[in-house]
N, C-alpha and C positions, 0 to 999 in steps of 0.2 A: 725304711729301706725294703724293696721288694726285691728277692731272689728269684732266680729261674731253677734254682735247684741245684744249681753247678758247686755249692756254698760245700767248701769241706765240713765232712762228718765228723772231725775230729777236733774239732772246737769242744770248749768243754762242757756249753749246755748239752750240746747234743752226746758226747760220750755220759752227762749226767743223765737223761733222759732213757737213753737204754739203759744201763747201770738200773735207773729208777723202776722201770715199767717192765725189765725182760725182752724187750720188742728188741729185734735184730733190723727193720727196716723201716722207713718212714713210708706212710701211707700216701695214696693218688692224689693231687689235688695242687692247687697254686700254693706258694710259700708267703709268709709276710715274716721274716726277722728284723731285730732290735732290739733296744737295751733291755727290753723287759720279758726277751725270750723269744720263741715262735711258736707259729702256728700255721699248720697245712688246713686246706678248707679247699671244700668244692660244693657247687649246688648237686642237687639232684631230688627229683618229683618234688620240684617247690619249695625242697627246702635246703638251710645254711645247713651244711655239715659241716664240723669240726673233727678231721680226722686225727690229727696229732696236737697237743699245746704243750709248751714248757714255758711255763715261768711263772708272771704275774698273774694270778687266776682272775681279782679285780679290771685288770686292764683287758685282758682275754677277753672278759663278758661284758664292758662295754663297746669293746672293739668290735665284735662280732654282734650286738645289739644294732649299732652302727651299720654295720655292714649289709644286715638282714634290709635295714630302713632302705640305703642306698638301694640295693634290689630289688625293693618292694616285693619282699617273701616274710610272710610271719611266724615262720616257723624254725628256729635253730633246733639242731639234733646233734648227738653226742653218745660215746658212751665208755664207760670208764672202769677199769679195773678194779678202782679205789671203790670205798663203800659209799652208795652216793647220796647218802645222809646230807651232807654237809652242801655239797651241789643244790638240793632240795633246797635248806634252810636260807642259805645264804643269797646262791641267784634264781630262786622261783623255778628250775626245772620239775617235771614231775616225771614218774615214772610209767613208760606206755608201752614198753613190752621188755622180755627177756633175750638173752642170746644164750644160746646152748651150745655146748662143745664137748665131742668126745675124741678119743685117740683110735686111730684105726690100725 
C-alpha cells in the first residue's frame, strides 16, 4: 500500500517510532506502509535516501535494494541514531561521513 501521507500518526508503529527515535516529525519524501512497517524515501544527487524506516530492517533492505535497481541509481544512503555496527555487518552499508550537531 502506498500512502500520500494523509495516513494518521497515531497508529501504533508510528507512535512506536517517535516513542523509539525521539523525532517528533516524519521526514520529506514519498511513503510506502504495510505490514511490515514504513518507510519515507526520496532521491536526491543520484542517490535512494531512506529518510525514516520502522519495522522489518530485512524487508526494508531489500525493498530499497529493489527500488535503487528499479531507478537505476547505485547508491542507497541513510543515517541513524542507533550505532551502525550492526547496519555495517549485516546489510553491507559502510560508513562515509559524520553529521555534527550543536545546540544554539
Amino acid at each position: 500500500m502506498v500512502s500520500d501521507g494523509a495516513t494518521s500518526l497515531m497508529t501504533t508503529p508510528y507512535r512506536d517510532y517517535f516513542n523509539r527515535s525521539g523525532d517528533t516529525e516524519l521526514g520529506v519524501g514519498w511513503m510506502i506502509e504495510n505490514e511490515h512497517g514504513f518507510c519515507v524515501w526520496r532521491v536526491q544527487d543520484e542517490k535512494l535516501i531512506l529518510v525514516n524506516v520502522y519495522g522489518d530492517g530485512t524487508y526494508w533492505n531489500d525493498w530499497a535494494t529493489e527500488k535503487a535497481k528499479e531507478l537505476e541509481i547505485k547508491t542507497i544512503l541513510f543515517a541513524t541514531k542507533r550505532k551502525p555496527n550492526a547496519f555495517i555487518r549485516k546489510y553491507g552499508y559502510e560508513i562515509t561521513g559524520t553529521i555534527l550537531e550543536r545546540t544554539v
